[in-house]
N, CA, C and O atoms as CSV, one atom per row, in Angstrom:
chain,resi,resn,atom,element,x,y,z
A,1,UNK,N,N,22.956,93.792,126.738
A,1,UNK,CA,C,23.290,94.995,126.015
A,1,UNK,C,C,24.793,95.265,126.083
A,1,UNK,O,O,25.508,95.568,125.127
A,2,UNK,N,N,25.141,95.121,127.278
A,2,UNK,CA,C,26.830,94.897,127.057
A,2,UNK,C,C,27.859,94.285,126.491
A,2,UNK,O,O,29.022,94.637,126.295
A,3,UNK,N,N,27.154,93.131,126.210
A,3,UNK,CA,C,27.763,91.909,125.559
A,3,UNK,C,C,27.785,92.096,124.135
A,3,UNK,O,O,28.629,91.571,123.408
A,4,UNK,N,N,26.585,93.065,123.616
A,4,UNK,CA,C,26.516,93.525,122.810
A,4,UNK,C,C,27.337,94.972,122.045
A,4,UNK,O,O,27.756,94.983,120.888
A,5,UNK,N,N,27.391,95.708,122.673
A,5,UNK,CA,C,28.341,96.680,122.936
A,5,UNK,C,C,30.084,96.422,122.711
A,5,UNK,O,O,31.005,97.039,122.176
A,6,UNK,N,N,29.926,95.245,123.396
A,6,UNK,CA,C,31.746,94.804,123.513
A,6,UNK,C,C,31.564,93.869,122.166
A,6,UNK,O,O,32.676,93.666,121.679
A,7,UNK,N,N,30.648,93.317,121.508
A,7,UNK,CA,C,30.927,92.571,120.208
A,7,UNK,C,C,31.184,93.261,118.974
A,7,UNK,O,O,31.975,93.060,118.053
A,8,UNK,N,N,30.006,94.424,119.276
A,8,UNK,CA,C,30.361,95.519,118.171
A,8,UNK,C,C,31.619,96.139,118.148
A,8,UNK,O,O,32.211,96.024,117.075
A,9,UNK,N,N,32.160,96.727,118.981
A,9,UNK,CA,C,33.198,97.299,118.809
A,9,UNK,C,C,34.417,96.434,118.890
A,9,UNK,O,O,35.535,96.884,118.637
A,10,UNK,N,N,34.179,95.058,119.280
A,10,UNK,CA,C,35.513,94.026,118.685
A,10,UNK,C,C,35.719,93.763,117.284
A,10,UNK,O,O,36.828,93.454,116.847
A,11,UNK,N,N,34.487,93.898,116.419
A,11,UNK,CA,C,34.059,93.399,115.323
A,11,UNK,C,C,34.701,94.830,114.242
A,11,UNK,O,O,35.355,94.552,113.236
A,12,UNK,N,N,34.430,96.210,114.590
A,12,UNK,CA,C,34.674,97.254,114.404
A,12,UNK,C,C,36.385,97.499,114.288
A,12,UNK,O,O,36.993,97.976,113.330
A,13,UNK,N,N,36.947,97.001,115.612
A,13,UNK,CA,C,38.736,97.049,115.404
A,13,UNK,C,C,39.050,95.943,114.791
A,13,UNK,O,O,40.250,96.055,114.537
A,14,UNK,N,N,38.643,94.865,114.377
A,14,UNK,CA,C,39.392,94.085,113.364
A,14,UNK,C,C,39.175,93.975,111.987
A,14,UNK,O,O,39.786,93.209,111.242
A,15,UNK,N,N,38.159,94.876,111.614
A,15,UNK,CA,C,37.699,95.258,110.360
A,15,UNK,C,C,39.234,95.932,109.763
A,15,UNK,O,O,39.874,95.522,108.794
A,16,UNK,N,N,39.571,97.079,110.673
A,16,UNK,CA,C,40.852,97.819,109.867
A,16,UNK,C,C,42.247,96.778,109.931
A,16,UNK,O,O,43.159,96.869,109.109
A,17,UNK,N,N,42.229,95.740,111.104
A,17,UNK,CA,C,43.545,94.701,110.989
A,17,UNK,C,C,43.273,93.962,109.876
A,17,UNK,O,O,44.142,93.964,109.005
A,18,UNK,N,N,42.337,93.366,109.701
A,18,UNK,CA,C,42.196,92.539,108.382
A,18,UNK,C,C,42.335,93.371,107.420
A,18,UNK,O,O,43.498,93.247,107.037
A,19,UNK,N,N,41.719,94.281,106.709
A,19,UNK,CA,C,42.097,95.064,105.790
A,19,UNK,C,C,43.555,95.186,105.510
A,19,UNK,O,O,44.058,95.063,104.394
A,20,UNK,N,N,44.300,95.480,106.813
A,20,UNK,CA,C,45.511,95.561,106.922
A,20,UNK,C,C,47.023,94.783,106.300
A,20,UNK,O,O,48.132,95.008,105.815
A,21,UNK,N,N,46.281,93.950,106.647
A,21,UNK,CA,C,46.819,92.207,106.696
A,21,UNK,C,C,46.911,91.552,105.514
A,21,UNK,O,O,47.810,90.859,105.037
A,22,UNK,N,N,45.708,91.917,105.063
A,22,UNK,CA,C,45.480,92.058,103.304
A,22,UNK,C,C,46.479,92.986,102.556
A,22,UNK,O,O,46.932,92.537,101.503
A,23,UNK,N,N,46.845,94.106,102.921
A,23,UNK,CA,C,47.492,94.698,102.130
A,23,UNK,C,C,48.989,94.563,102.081
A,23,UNK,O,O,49.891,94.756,101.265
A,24,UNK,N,N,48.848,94.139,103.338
A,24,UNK,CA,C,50.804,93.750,103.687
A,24,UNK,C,C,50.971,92.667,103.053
A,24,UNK,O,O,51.985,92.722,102.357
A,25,UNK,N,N,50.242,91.383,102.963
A,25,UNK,CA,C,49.714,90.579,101.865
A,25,UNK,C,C,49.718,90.512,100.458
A,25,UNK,O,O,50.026,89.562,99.739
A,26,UNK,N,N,49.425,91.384,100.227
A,26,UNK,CA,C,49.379,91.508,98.711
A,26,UNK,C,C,50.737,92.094,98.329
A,26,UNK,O,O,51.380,91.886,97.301
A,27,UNK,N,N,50.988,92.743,99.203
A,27,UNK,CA,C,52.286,93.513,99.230
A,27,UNK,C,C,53.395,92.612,98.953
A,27,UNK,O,O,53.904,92.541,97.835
A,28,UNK,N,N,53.789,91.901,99.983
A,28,UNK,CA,C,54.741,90.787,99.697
A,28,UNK,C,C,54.643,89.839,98.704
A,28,UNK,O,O,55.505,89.248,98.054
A,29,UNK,N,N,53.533,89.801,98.701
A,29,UNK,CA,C,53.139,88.719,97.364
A,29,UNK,C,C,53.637,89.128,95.542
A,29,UNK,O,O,54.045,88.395,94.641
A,30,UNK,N,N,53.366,90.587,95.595
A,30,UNK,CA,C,53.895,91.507,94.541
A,30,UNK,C,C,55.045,91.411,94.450
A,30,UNK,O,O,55.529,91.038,93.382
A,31,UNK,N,N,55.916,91.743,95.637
A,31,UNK,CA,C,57.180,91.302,95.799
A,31,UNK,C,C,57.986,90.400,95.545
A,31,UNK,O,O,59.097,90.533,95.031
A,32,UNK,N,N,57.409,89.320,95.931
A,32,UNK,CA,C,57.824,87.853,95.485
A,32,UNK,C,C,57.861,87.898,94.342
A,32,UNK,O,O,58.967,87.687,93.845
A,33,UNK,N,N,56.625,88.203,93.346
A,33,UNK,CA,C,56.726,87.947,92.134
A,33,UNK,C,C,57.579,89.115,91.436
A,33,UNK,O,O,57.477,89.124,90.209
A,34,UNK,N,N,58.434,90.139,92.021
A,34,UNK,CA,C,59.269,91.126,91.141
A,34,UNK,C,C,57.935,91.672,90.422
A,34,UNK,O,O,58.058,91.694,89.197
A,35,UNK,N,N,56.679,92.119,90.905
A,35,UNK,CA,C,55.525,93.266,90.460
A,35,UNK,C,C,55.670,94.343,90.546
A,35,UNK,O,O,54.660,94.934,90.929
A,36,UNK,N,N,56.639,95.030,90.331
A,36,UNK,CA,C,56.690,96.415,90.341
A,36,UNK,C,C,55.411,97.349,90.623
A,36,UNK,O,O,55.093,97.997,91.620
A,37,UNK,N,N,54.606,97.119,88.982
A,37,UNK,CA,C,53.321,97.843,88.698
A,37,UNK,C,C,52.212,97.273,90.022
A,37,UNK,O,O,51.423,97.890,90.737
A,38,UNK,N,N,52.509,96.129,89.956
A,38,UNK,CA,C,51.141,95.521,91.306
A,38,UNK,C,C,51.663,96.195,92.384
A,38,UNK,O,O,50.810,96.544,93.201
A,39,UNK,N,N,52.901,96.512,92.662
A,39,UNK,CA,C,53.229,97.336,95.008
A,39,UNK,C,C,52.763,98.487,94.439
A,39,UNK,O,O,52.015,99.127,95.178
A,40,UNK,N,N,53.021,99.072,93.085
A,40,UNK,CA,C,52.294,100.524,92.669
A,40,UNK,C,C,51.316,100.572,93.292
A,40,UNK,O,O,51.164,101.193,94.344
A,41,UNK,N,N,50.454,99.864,92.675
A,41,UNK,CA,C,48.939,99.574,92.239
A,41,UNK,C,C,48.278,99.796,93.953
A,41,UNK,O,O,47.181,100.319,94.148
A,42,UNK,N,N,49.225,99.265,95.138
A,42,UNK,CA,C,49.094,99.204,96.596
A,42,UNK,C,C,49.231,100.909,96.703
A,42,UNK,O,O,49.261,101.091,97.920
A,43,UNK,N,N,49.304,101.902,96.214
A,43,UNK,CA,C,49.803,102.799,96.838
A,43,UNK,C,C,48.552,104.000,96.016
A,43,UNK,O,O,48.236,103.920,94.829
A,44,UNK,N,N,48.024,105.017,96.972
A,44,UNK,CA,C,47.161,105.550,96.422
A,44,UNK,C,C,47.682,106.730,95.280
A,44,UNK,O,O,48.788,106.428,94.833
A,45,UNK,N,N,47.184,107.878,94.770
A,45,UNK,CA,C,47.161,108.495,93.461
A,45,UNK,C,C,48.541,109.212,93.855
A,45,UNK,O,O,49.412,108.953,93.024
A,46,UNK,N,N,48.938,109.968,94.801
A,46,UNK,CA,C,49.880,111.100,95.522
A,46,UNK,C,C,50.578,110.229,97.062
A,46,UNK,O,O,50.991,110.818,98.061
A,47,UNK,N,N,50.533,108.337,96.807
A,47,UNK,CA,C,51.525,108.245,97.794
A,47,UNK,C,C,53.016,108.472,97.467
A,47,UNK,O,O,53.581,108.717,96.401
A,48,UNK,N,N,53.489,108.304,98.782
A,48,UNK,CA,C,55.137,108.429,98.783
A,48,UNK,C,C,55.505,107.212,99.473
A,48,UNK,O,O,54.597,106.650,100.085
A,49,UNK,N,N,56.398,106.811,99.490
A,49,UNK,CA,C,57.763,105.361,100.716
A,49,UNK,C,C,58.625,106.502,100.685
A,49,UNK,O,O,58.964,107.364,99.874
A,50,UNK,N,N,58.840,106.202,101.803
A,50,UNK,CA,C,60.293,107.605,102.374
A,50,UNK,C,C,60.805,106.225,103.069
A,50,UNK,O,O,60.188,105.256,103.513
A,51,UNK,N,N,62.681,106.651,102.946
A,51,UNK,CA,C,63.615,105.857,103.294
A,51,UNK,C,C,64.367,106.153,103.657
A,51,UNK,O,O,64.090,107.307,103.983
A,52,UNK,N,N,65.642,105.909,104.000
A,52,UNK,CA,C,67.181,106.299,104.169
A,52,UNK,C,C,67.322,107.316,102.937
A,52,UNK,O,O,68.161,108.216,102.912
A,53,UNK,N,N,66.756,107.157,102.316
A,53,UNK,CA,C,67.183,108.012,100.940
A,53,UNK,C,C,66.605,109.067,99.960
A,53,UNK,O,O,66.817,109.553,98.849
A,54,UNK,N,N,65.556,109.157,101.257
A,54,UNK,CA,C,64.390,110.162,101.000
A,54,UNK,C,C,62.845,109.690,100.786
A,54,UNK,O,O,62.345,108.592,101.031
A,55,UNK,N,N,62.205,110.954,100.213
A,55,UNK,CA,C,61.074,110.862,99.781
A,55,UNK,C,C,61.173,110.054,98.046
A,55,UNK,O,O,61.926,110.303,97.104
A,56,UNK,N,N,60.370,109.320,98.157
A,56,UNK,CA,C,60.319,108.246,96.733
A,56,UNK,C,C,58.939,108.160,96.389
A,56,UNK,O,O,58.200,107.403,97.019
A,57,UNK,N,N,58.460,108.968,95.311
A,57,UNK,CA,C,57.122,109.712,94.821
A,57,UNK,C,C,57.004,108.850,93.595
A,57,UNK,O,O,55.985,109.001,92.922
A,58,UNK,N,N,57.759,108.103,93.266
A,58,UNK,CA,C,57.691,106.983,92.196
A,58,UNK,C,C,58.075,105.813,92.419
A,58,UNK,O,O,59.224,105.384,92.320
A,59,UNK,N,N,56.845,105.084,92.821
A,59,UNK,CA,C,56.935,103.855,93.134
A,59,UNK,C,C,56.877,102.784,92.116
A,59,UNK,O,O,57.330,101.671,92.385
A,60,UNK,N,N,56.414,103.012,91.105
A,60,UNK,CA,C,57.310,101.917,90.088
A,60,UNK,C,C,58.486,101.949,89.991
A,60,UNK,O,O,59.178,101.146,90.616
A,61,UNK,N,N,59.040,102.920,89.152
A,61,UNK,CA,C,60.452,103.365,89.208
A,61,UNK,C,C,61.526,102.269,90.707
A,61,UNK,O,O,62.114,101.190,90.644
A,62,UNK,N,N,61.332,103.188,91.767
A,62,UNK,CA,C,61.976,102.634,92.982
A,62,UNK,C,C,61.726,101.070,93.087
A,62,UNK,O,O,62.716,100.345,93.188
A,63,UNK,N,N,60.759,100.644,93.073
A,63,UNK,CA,C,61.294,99.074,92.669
A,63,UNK,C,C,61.394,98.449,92.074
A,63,UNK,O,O,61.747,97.314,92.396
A,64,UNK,N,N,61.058,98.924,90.421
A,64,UNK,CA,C,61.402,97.888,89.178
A,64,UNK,C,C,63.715,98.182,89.480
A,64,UNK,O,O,64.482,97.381,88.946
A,65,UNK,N,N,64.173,99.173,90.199
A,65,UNK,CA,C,65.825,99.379,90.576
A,65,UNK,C,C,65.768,98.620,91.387
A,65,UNK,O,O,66.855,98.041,91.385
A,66,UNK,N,N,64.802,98.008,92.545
A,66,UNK,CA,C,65.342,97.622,93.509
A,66,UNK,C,C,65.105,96.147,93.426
A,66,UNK,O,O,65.413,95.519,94.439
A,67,UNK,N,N,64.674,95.550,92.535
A,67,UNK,CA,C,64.135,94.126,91.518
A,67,UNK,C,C,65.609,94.072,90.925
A,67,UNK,O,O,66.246,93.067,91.240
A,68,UNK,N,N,66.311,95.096,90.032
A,68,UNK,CA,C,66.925,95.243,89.463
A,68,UNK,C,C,68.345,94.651,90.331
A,68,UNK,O,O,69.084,93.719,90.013
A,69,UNK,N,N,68.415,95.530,91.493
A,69,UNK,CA,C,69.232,95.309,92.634
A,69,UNK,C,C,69.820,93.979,93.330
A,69,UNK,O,O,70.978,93.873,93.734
A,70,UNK,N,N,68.780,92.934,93.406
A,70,UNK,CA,C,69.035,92.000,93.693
A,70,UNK,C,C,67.739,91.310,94.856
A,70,UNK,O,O,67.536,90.143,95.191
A,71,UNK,N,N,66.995,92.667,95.272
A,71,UNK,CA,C,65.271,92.384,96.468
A,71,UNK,C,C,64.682,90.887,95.774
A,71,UNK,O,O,64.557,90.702,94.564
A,72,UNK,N,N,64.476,90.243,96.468
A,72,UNK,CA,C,63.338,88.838,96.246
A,72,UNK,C,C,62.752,89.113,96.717
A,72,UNK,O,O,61.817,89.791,96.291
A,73,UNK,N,N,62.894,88.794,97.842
A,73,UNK,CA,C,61.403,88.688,99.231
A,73,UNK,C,C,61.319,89.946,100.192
A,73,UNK,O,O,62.202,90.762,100.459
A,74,UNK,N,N,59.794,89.859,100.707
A,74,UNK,CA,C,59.680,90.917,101.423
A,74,UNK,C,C,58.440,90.436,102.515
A,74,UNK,O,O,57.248,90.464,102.210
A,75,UNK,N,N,58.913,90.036,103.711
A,75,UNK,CA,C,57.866,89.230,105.019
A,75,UNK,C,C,57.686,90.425,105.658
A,75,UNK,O,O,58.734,90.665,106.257
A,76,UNK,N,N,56.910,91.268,105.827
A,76,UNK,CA,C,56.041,91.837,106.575
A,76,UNK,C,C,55.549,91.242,107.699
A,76,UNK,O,O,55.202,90.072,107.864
A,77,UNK,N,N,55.558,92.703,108.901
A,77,UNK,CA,C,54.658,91.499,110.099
A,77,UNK,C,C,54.134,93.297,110.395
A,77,UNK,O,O,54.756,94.328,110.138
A,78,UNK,N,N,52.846,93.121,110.985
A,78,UNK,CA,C,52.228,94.209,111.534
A,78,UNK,C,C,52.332,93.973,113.271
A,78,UNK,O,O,52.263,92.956,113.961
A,79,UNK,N,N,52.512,95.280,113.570
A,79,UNK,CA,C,52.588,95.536,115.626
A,79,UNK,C,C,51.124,95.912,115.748
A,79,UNK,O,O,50.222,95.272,116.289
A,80,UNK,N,N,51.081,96.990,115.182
A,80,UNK,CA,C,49.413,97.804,115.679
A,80,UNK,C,C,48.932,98.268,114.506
A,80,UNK,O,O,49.759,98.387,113.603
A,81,UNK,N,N,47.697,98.589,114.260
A,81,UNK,CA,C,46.662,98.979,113.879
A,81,UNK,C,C,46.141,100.143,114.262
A,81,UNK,O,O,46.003,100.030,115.480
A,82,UNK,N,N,45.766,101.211,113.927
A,82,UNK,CA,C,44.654,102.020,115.006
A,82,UNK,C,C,44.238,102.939,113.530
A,82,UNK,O,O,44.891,103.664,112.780
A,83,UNK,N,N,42.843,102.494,113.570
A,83,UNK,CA,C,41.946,103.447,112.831
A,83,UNK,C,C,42.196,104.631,113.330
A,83,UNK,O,O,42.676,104.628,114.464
A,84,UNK,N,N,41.936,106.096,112.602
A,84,UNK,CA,C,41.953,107.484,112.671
A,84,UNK,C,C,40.605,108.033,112.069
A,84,UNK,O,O,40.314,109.228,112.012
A,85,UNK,N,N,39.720,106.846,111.570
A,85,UNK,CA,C,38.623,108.054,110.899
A,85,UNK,C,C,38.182,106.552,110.516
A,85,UNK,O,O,38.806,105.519,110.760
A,86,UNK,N,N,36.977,106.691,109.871
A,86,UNK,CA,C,36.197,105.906,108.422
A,86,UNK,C,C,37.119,105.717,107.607
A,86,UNK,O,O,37.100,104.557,107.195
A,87,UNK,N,N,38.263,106.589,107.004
A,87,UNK,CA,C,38.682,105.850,105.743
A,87,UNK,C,C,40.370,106.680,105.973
A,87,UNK,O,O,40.896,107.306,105.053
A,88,UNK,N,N,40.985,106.527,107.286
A,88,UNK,CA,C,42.330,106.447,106.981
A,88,UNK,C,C,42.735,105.765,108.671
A,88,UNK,O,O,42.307,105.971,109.807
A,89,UNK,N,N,43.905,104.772,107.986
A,89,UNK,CA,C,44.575,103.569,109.235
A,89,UNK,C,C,45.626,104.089,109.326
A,89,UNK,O,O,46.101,104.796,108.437
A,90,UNK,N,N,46.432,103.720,110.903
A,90,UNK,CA,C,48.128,104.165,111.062
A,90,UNK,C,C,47.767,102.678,111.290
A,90,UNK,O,O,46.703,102.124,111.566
A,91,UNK,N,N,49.089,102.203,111.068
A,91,UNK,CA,C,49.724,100.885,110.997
A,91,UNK,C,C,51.218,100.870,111.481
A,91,UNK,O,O,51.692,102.003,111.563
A,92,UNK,N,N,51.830,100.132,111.725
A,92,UNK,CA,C,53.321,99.599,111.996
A,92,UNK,C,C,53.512,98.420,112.354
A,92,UNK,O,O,52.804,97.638,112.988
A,93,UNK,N,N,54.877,98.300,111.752
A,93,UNK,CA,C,55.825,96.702,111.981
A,93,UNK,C,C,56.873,96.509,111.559
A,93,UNK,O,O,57.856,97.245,111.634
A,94,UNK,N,N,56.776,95.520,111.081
A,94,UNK,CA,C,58.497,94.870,110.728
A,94,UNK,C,C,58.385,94.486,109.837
A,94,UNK,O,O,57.333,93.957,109.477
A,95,UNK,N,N,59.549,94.603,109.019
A,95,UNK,CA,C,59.474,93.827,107.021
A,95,UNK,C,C,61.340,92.988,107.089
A,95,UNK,O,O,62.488,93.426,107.153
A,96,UNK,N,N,61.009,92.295,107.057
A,96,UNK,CA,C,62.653,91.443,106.294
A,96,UNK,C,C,62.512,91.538,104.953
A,96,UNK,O,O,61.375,91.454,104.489
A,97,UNK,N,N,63.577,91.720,104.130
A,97,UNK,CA,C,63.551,91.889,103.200
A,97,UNK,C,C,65.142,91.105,102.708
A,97,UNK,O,O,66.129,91.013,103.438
A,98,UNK,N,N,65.060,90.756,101.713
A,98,UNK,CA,C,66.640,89.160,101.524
A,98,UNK,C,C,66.112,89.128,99.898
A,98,UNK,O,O,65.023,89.261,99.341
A,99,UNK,N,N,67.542,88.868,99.453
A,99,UNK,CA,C,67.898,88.815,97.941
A,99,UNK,C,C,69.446,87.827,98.020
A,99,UNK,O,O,69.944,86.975,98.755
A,100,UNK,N,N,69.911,88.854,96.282
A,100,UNK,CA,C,71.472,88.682,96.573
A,100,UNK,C,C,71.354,89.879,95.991
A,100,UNK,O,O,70.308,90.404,95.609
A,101,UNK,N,N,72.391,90.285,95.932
A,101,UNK,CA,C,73.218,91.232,94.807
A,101,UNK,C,C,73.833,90.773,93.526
A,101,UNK,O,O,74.895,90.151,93.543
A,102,UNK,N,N,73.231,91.045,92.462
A,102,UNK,CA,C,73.290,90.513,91.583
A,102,UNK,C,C,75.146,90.394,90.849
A,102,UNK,O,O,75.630,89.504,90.151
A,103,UNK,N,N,75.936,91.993,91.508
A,103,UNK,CA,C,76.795,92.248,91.068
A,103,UNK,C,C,77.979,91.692,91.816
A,103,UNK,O,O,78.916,91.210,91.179
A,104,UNK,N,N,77.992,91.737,93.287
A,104,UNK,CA,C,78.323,91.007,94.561
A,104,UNK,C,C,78.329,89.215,94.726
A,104,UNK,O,O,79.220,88.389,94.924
A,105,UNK,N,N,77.026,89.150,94.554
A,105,UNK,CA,C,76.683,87.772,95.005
A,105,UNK,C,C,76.309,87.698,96.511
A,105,UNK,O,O,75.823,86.740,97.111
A,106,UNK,N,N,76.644,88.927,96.989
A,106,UNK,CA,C,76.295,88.809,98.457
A,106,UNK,C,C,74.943,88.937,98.679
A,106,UNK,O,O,74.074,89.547,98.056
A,107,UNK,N,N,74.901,87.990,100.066
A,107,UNK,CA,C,73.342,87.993,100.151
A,107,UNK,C,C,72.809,89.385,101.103
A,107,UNK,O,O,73.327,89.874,102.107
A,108,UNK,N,N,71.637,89.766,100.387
A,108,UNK,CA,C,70.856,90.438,101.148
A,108,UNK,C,C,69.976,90.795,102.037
A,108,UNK,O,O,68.795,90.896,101.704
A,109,UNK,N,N,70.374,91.041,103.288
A,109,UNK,CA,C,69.523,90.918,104.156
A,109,UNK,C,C,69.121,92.156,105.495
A,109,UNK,O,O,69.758,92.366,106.527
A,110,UNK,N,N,67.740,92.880,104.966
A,110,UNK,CA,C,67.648,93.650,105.899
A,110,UNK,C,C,66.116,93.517,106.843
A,110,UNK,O,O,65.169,92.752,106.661
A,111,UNK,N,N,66.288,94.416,107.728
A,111,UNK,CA,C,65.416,94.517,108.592
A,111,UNK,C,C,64.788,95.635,109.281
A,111,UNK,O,O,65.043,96.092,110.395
A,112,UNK,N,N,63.730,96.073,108.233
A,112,UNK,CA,C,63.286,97.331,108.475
A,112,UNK,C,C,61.919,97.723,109.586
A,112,UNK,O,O,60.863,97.094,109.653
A,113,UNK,N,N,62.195,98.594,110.169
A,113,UNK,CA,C,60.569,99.452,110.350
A,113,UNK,C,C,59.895,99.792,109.917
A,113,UNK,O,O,60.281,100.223,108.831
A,114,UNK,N,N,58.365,99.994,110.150
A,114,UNK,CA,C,57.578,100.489,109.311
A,114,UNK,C,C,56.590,101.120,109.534
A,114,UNK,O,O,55.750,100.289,109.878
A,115,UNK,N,N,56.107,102.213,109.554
A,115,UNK,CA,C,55.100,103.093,109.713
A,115,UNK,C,C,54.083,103.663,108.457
A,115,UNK,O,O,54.472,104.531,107.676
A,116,UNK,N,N,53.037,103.186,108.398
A,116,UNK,CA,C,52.374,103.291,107.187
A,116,UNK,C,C,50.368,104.293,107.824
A,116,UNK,O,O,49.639,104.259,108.815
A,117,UNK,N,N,50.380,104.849,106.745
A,117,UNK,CA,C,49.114,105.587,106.698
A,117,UNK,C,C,48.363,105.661,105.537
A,117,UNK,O,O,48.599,106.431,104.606
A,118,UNK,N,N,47.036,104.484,105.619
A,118,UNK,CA,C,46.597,104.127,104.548
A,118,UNK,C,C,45.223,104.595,104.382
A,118,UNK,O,O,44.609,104.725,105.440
A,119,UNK,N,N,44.696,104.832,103.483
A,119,UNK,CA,C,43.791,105.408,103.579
A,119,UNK,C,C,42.794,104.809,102.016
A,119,UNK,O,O,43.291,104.184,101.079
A,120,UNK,N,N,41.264,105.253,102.148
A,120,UNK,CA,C,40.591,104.421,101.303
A,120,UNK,C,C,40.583,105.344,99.880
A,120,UNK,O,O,40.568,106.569,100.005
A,121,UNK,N,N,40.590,104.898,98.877
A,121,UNK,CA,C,40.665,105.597,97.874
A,121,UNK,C,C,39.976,104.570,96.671
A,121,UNK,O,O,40.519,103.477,96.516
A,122,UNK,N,N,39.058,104.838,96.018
A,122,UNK,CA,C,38.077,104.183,95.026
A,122,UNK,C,C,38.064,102.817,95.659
A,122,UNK,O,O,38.819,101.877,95.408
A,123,UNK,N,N,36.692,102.895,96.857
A,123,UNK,CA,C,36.362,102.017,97.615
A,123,UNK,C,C,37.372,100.773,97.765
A,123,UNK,O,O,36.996,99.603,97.833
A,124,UNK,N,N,38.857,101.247,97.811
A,124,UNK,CA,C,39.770,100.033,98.122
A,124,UNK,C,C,40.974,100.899,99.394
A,124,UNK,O,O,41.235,102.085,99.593
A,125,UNK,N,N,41.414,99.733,99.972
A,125,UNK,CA,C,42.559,100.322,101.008
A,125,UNK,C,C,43.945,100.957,99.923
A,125,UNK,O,O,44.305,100.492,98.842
A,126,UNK,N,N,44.399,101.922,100.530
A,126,UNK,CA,C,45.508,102.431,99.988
A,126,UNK,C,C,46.600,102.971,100.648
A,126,UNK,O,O,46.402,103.427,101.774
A,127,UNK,N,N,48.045,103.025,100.031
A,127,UNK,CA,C,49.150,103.105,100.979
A,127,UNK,C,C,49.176,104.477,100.702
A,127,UNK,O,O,49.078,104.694,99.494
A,128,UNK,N,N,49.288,105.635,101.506
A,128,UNK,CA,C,49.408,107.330,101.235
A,128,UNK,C,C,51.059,107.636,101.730
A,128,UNK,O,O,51.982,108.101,101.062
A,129,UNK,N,N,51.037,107.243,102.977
A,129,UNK,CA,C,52.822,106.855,103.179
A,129,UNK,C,C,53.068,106.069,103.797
A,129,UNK,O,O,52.408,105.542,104.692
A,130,UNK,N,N,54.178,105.830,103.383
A,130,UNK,CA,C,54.859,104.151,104.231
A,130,UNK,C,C,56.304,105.338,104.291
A,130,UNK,O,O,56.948,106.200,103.694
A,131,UNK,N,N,56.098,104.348,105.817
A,131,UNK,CA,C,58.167,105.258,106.195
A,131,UNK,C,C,58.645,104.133,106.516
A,131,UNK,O,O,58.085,103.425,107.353
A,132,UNK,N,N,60.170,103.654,105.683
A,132,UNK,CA,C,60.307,102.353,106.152
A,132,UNK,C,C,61.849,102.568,106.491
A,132,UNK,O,O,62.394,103.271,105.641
A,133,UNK,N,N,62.697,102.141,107.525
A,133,UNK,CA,C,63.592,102.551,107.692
A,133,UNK,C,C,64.658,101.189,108.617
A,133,UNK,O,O,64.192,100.461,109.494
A,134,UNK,N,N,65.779,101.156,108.235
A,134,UNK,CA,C,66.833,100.217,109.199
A,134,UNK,C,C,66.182,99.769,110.454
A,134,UNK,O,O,65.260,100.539,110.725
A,135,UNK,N,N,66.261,99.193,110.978
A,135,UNK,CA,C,66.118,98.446,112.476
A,135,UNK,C,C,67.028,99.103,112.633
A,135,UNK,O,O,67.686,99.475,111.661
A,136,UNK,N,N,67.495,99.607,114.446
A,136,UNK,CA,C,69.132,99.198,114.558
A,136,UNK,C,C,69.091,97.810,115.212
A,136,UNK,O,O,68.271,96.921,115.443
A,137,UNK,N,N,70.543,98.108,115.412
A,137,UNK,CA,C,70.497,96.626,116.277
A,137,UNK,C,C,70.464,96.250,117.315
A,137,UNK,O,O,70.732,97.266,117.957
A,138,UNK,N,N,70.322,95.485,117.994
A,138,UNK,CA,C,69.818,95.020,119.930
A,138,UNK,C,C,71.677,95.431,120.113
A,138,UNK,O,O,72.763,95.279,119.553
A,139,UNK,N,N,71.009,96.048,121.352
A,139,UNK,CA,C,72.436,96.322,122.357
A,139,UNK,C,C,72.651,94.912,123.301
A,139,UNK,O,O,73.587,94.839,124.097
């Protein structure tokens, strides 16, 4: 019965990492391809991405500029997981993110944090907010 006990509830916390994993997934993958409408499509009816530069309530918009900008890629890595309910996850990690600048030529390269709260919305995972912000740097 214990053995049982400890399978269920292993089986139970990796239900929300995979889900997870998937979405950071799809995420970058959108990315790669300059999908504007598809990282939308990741984000539920009333999400936001808050940044250095605020609250950003239009997520097409903010990255068909930041496509525009010179963004290619975007590698995601997740730290933790922790369910809050049946149908909303806290998440965090790390995203690299590298281009050029189209106007520059310089290459782009950052390294952000990330704190995300996703939640289920027409039986699919959804992003409600993502806070994504600078690394600093190692002392």
């Amino acid at each position: 019965m214990v053995v049982s006990l400890l399978l269920t509830s292993t089986a139970v916390l990796a239900e929300p990492r995979d889900d997870i994993n998937k979405l950071v997934a799809t995420y970058g993958d959108s990315f790669a391809r300059k999908d504007a409408a598809g990282i939308a499509s990741l984000y539920a009816k009333d999400g936001v991405l808050i940044n250095a530069n605020g609250v950003n309530a239009d997520i097409l918009r903010y990255y068909e500029a930041a496509f525009k900008n010179g963004m290619e890629r975007l590698d995601g890595k997740i730290d933790q997981v922790v369910p809050l309910g049946e149908a909303v996850i806290l998440s965090n990690g790390e995203t690299q993110i590298t281009g050029k600048n189209p106007t520059s030529g310089e290459a782009i390269n950052a390294t952000l944090v990330w704190t995300a709260v996703s939640v289920q919305e027409g039986g699919q995972w959804k992003i409600r907010m993502l806070t994504a912000l600078p690394k600093a740097p190692s002392k």
